[in-house]
Structures are given as C-alpha cells and as structure tokens.
C-alpha positions as CSV (number, residue, x, y, z in Angstrom):
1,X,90.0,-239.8,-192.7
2,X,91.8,-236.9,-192.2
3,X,90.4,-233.1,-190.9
4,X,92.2,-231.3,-192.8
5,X,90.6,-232.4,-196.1
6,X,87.7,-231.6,-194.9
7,X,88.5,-228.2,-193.5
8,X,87.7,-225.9,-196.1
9,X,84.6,-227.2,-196.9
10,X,83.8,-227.1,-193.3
11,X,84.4,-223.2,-193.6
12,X,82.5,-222.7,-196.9
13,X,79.7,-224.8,-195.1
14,X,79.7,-222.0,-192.2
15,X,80.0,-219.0,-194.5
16,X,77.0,-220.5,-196.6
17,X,74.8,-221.1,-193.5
18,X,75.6,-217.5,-191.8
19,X,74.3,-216.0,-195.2
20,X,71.2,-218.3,-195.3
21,X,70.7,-217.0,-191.4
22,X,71.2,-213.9,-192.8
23,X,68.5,-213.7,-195.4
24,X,66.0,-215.5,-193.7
25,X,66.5,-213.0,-190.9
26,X,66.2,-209.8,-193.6
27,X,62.9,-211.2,-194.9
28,X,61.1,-210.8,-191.8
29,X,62.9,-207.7,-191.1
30,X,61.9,-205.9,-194.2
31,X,58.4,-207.1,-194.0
32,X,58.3,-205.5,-190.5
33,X,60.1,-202.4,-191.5
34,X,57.0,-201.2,-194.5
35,X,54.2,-202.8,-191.8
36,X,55.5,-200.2,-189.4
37,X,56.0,-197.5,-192.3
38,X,52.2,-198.2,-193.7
39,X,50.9,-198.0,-190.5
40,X,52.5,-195.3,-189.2
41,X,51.5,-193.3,-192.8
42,X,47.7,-194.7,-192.0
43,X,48.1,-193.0,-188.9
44,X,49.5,-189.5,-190.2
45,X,46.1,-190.2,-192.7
46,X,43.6,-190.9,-189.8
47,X,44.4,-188.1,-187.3
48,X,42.2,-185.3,-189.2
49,X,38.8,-187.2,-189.8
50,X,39.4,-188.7,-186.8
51,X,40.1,-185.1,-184.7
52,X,36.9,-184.1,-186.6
53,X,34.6,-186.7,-185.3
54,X,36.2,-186.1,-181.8
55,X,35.3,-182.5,-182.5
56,X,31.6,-183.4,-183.5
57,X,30.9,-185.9,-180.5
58,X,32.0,-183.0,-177.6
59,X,29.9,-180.4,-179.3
60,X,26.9,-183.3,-179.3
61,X,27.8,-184.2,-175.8
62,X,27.8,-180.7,-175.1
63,X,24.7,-180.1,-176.5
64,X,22.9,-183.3,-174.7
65,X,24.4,-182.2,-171.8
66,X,22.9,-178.4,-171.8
67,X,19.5,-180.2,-172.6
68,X,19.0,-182.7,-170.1
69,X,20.6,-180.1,-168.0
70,X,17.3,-177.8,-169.1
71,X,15.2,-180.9,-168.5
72,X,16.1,-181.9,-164.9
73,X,16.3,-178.2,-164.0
74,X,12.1,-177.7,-164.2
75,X,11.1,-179.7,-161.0
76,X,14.2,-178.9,-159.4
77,X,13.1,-175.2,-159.4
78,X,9.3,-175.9,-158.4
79,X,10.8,-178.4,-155.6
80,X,13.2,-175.5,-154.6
81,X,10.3,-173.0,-154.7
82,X,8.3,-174.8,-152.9
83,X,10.2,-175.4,-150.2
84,X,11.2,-171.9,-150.1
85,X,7.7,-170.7,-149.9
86,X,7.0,-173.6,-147.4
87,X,10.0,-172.6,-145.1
88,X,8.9,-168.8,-145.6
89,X,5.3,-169.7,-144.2
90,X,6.4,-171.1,-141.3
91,X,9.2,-169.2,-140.5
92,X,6.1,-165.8,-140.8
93,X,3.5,-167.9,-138.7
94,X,6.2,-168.4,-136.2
95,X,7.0,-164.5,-136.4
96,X,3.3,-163.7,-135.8
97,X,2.7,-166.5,-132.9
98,X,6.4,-165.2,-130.9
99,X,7.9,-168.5,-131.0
C-alpha cells in the first residue's frame, strides 16, 4: 500500500487527537481555575469572623491569665512575707547577740 494515500488522514488523525488532548486538558484546568477562585472568595469571607474570634480568645486568655495570675499571687506573698519577717528576726537577734 502506498504512504501517500494514507497521508492526509494521518495529519487529520493528529490534528483530531491534539484537539481531544486539548480539551481534556481544559476540563481539568477550568475546574481548578473556579476551585481556586471559590476558595480564595471563602477566604476573603472568613477573615472577619474569624479576626473576631481571634480577638475574643486573647482578651479571654488575657483575662485567665490576670486571674490565675491573682490566684498564684496569695501564697506567694505570705511565703515572701514570711520569709522576710523570718530573715528580719534573725538578722535583729544577730544584731543584739554581736555576731
């Protein structure tokens, strides 16, 4: 048989399959392209509530904080005290004896 018959079907055969490879690349590609523009419009929609809730948690944290803060500060203070008035005591009865 000869190759010439065949030739410009061989040609439309390649034009037909780069336009096939073509579209079945553009699918995917547009199906990406709104994914990516939902998302990033989601985004755009999320980043006020979720600035407010970040707001919210720090001024909770910042409250917890100042409280356990007030908590943990009580027998600090009476342990501090009393080793000042400990370390005072001795420090006077040391005074009074000339050591």
């Amino acid at each position: 048989m000869d190759t010439s018959i065949l030739a410009p079907w061989r040609d439309i055969a390649i034009v037909l399959l780069v336009i096939e490879a073509f579209i079945m690349a553009l699918v995917p590609g547009a199906i990406l392209f709104f994914i990516v523009k939902g998302l990033r419009a989601l985004r755009r929609w999320l980043r006020g509530p979720l600035l407010q809730a970040q707001v919210w948690a720090l001024r909770i944290q910042h409250g917890t904080v100042r409280a356990t803060d007030a908590v943990a500060a009580v027998p600090i203070s009476f342990n501090s005290a009393a080793t000042q008035a400990s370390a005072t005591a001795r420090n006077l009865i040391d005074f009074i004896l000339g050591r």
